[in-house]
NUMI-115436 format. One record per residue: y, x, z of N, C-alpha, C, O in turn; residue in one letter. Coordinates in steps of 0.05 Angstrom, whole numbers, padded with zeros to 5 digits, always signed. Atoms other than C-alpha are relative to their C-alpha. Example, Ala and Ser with C-alpha at 12.3 -4.5 7.8 and 13.67 -1.06 7.14 Angstrom:
-00024+00018+00000-00090+00246+00156+00024+00018+00000+00024+00039+00013A
-00024-00016-00001-00021+00273+00143+00022-00015+00014+00044-00005+00018S
This chain:
+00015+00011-00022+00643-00627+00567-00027-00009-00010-00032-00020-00031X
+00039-00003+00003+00563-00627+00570-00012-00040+00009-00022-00047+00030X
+00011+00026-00016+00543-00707+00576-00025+00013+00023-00032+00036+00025X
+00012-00004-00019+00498-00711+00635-00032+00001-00009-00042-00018-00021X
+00031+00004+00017+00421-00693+00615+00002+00014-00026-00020+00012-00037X
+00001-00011+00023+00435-00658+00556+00001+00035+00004+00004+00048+00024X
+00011-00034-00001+00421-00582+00537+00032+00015+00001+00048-00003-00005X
-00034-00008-00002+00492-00547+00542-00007+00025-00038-00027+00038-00045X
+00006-00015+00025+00513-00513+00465-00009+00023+00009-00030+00028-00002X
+00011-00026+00006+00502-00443+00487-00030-00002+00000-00044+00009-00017X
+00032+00000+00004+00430-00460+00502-00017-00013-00034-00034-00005-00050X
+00014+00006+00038+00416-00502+00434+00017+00025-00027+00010+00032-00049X
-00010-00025+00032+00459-00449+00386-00024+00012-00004-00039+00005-00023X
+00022-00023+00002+00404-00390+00400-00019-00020-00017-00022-00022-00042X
+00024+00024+00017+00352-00444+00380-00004-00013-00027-00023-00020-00041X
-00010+00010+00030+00382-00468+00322+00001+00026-00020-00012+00025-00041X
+00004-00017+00014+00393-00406+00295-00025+00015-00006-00028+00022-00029X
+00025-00016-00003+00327-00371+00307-00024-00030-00016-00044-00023-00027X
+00010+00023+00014+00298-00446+00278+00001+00015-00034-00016+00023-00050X
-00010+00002+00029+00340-00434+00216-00017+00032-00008-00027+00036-00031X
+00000-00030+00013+00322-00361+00207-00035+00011+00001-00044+00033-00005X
+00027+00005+00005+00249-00376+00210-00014+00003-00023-00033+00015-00031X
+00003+00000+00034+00254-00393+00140+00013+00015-00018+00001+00019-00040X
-00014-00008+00021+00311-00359+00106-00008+00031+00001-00013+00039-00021X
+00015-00034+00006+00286-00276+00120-00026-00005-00024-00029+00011-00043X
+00023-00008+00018+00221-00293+00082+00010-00004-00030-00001+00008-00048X
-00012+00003+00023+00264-00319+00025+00025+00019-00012+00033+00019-00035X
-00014-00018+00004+00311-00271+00024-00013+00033+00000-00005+00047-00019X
+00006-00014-00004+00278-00214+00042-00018+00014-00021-00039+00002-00027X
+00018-00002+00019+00251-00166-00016-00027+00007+00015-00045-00009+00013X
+00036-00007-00011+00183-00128+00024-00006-00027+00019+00006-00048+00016X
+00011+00017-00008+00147-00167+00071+00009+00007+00033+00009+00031+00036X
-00001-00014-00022+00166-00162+00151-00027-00010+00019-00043-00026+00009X
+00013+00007-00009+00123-00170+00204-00003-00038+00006-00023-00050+00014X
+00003+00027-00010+00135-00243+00215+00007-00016-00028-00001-00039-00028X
-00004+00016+00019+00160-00266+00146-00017+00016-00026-00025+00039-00026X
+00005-00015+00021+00134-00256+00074+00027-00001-00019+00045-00017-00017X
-00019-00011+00005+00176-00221+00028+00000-00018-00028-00019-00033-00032X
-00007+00018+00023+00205-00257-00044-00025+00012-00017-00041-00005-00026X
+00010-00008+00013+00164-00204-00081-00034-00011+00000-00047-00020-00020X
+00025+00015-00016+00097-00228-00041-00002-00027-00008-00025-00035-00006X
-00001+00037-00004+00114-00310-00053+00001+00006-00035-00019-00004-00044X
+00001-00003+00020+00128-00290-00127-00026+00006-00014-00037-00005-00032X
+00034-00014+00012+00062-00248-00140-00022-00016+00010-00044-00012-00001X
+00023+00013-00009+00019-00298-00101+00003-00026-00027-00016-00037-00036X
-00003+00038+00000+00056-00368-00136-00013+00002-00042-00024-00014-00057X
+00022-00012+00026+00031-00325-00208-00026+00002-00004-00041-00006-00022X
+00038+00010+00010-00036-00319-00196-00006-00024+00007-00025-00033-00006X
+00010+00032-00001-00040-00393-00168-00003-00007-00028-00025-00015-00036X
-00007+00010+00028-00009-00406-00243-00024+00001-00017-00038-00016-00028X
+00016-00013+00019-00051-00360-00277-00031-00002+00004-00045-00002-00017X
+00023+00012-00011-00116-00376-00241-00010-00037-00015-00031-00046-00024X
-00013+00033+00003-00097-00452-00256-00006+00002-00040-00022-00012-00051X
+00001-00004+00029-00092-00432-00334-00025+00017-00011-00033+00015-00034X
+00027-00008+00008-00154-00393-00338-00016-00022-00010-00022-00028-00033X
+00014+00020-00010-00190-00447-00309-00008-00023-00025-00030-00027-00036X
-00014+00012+00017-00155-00496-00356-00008+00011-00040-00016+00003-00062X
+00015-00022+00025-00171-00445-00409-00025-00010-00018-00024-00018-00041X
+00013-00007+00010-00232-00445-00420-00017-00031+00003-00039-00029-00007X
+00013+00023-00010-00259-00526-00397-00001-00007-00035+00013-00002-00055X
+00006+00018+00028-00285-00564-00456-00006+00021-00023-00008+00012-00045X
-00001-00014+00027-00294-00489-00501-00030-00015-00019-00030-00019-00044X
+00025+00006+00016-00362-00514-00525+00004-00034-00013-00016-00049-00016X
+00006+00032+00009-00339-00587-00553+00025-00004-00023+00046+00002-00010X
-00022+00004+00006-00288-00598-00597+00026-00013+00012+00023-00034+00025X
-00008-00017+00025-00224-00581-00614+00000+00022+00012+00018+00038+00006X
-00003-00032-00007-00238-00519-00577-00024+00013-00010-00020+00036-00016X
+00018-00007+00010-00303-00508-00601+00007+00023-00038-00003+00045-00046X
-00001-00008+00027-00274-00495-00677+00014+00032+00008+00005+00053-00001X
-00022-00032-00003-00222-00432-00655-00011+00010+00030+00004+00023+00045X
+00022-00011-00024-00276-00415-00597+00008+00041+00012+00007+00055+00032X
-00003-00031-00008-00258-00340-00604+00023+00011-00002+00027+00035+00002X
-00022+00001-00013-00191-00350-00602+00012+00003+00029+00027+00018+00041X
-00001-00003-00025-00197-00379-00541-00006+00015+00019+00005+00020+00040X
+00013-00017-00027-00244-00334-00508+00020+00034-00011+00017+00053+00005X
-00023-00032-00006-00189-00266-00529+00012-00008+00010+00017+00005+00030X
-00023+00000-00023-00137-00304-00496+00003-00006+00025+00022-00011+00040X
+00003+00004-00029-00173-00314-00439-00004+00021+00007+00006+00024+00030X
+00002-00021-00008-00193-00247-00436+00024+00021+00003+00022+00044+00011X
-00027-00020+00005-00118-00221-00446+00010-00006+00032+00016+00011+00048X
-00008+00014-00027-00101-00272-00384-00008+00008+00022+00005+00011+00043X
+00011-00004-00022-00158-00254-00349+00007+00035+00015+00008+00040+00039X
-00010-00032+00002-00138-00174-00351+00031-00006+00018+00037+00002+00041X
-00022+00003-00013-00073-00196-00333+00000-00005+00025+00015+00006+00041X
-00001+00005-00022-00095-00226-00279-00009+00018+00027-00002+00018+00051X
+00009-00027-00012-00133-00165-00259+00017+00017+00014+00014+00027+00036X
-00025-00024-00008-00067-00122-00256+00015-00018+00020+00023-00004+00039X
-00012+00016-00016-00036-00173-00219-00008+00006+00027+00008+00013+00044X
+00008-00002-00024-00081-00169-00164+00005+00022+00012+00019+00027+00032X
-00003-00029-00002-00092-00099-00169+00026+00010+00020+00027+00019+00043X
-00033+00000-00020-00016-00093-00147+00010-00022+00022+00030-00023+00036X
-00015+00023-00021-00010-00154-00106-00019+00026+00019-00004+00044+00026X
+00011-00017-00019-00069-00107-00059+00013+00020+00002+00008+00027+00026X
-00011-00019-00005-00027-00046-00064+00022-00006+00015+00025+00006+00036X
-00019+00002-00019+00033-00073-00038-00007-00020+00020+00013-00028+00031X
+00013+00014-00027-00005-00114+00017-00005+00023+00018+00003+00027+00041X
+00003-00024-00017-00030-00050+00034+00031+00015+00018+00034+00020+00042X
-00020-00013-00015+00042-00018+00041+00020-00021+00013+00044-00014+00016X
-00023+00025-00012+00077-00085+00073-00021-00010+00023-00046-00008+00024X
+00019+00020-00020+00059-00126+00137-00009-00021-00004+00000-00033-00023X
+00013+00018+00005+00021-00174+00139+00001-00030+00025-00018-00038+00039X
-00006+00023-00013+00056-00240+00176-00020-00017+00010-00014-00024+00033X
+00024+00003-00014-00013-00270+00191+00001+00005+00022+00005-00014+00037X
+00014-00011-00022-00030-00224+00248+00035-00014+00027+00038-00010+00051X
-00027+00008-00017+00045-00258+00277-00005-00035+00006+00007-00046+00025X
+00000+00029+00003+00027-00333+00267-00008-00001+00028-00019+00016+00043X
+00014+00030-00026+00013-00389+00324-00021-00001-00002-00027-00025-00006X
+00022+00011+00006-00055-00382+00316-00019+00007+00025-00016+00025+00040X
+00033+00000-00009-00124-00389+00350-00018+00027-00001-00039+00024-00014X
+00023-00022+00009-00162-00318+00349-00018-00009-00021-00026+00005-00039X
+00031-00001+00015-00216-00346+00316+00014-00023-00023-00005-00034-00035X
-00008+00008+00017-00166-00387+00268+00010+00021-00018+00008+00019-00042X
-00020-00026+00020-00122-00313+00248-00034+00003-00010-00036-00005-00033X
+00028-00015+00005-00203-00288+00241+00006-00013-00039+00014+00000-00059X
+00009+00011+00023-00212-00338+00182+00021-00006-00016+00021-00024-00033X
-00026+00009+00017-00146-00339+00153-00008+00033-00012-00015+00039-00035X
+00002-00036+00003-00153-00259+00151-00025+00000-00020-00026+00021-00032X
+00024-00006+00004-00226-00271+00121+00002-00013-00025-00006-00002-00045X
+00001+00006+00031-00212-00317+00066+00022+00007-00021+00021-00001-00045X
-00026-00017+00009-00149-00282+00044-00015+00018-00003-00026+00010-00023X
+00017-00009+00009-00195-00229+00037-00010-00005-00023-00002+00001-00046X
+00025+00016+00019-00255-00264+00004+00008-00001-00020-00005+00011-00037X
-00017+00010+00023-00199-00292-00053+00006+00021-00015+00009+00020-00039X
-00009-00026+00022-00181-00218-00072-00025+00005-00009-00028+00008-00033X
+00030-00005+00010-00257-00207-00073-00012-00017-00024-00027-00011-00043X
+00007+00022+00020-00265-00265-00110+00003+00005-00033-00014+00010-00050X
-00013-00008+00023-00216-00255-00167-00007+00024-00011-00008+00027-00036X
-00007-00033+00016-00220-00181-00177-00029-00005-00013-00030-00005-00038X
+00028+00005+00005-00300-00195-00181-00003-00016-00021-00023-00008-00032X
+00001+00022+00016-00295-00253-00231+00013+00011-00023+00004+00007-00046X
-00007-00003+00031-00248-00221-00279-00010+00029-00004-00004+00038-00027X
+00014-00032+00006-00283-00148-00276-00027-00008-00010-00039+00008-00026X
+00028+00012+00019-00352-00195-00297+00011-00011-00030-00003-00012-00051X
-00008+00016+00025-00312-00229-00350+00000+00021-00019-00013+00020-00039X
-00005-00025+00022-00291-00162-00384-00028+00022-00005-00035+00037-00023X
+00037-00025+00005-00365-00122-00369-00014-00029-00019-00030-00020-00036X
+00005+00019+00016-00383-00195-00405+00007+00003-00032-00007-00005-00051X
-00019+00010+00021-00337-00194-00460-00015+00029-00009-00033+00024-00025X
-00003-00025+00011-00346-00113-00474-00039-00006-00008-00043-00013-00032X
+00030+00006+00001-00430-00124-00473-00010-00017-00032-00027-00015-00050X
+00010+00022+00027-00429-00178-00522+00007+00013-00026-00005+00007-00046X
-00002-00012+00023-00400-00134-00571+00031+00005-00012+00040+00022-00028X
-00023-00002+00015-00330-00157-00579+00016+00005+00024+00010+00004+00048X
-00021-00017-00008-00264-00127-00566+00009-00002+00026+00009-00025+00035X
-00014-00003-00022-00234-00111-00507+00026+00001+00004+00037+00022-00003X
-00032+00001-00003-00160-00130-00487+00012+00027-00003+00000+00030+00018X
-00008-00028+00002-00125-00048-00497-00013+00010-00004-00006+00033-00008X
+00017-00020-00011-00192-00023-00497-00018+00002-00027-00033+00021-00032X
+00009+00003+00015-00217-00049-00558-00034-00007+00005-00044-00018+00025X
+00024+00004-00002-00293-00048-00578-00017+00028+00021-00019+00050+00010X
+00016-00012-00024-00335-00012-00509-00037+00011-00010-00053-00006-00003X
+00022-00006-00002-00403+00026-00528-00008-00028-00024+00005-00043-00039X
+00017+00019+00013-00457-00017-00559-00005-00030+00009-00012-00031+00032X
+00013+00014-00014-00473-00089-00551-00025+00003+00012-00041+00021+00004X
+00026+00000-00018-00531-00105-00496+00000-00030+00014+00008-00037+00036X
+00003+00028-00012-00547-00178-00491-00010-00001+00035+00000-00009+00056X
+00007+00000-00033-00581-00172-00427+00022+00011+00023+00019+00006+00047X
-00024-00009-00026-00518-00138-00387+00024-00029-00002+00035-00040+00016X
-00007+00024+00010-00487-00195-00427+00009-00029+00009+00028-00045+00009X
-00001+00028-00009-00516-00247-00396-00004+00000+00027-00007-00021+00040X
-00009-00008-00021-00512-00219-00338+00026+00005+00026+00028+00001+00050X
-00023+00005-00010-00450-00211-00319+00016-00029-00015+00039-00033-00006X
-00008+00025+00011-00431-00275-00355-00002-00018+00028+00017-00027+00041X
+00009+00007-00025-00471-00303-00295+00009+00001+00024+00009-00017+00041X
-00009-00010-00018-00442-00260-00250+00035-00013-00005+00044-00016+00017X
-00025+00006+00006-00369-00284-00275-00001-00037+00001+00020-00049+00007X
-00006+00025-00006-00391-00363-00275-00003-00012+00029+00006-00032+00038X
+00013+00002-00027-00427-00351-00202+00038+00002+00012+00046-00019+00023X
-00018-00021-00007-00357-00313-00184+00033-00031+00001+00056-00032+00012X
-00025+00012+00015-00315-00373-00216-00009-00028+00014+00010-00044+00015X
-00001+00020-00020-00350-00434-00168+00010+00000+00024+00023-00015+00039X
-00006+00003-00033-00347-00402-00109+00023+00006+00004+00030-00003+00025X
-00027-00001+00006-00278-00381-00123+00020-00032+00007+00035-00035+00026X
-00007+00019-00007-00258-00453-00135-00006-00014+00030+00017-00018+00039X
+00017-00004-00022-00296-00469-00069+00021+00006+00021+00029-00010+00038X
-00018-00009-00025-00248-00425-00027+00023-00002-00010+00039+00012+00001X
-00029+00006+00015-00189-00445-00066+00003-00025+00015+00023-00028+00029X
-00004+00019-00019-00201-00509-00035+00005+00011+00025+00029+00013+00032X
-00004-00009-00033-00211-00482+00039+00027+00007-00001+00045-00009+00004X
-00032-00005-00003-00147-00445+00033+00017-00016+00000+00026-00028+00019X
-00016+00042+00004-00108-00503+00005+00006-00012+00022+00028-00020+00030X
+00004+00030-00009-00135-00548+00050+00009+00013+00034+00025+00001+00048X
-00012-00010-00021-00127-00497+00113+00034+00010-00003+00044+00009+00019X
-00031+00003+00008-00048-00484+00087+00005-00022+00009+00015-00022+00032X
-00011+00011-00006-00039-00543+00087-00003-00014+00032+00016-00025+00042X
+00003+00006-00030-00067-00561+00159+00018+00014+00024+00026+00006+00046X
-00019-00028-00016-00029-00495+00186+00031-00022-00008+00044-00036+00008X
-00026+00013-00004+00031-00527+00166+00017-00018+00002+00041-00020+00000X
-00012+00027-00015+00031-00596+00189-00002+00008+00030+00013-00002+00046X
+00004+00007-00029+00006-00577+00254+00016+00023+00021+00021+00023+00045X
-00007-00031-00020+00035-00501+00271+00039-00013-00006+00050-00030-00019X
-00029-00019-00004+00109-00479+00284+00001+00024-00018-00019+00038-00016X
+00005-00025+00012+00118-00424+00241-00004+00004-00030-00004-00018-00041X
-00006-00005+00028+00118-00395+00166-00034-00006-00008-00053+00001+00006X
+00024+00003+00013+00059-00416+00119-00008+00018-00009+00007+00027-00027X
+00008-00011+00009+00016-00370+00104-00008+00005-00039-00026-00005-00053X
+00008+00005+00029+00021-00351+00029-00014+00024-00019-00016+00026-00044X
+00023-00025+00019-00022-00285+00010-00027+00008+00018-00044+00024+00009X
């Protein structure tokens, strides 16, 4: 018996279930579907957060001591990281390409999907751009290259060039690392719906 004013079960079951199952396809699910992201997707994104995060981390303070003394230590194993992080992407865009993209499904605003779609973008632009200056940096100056070894001749001037291009690459980076962040987390106090995570 239904108290008086209340929703009768067959009407709250559907609801409850379709609640619950909001969340558990994107976690279960290996590709990506139109409305959820897939394990492989939440895995390859929550790596480059890491690895981004450890760059970063990497390389702060190289000019002061105690990083100063093993200086070219640090900067190969940033350059091993940063490579890594390269391939990472590399493949996180390939299988974006062949998976849907849950975005274009959200609760959103036209002109909110626009800028979710734009700086999700921007971030691959970002990265790929930042660690492709680091390595035309690294190979320029003279020394070795992660697999690739030593590249042509040094050429200070391409040098310091893309050095530039890799510290320019590495603000505005941080920059939209915020926005994202900070729009995540607004998307998912205020929407219904799965957080956007690539």
């Amino acid at each position: 018996m239904t108290p008086r004013g209340a929703a009768p079960l067959s009407a709250v079951a559907p609801a409850c279930i379709e609640s619950r199952n909001t969340i558990a396809p994107g976690f279960m699910q290996f590709t990506n579907t139109p409305r959820h992201y897939g394990w492989v997707a939440r895995i390859a994104h929550w790596t480059s957060v890491m690895l981004v995060a450890w760059l970063y981390l990497d390389v702060s303070g190289l000019d002061v001591p105690p990083k100063v003394q093993v200086r070219d230590a640090v900067v190969a194993a940033h350059a091993q990281a940063g490579l890594a992080l390269l391939a990472l992407m590399c493949a996180r865009l390939a299988w974006r390409w062949g998976n849907p993209n849950p975005v274009h499904r959200f609760r959103l605003a036209p002109w909110r999907r626009a800028l979710a779609l734009g700086v999700h973008r921007s971030l691959y632009v970002m990265v790929i751009g930042q660690c492709l200056a680091g390595l035309v940096a690294l190979a320029a100056s003279g020394a070795a290259v992660p697999l690739l070894g030593r590249i042509g001749t040094a050429d200070t001037t391409l040098a310091a060039a893309a050095r530039a291009w890799h510290e320019g690459f590495a603000t505005a980076l941080l920059l939209l690392v915020l926005v994202h962040a900070g729009a995540a987390i607004a998307h998912q106090i205020a929407s219904v719906g799965e957080i956007a995570v690539d």
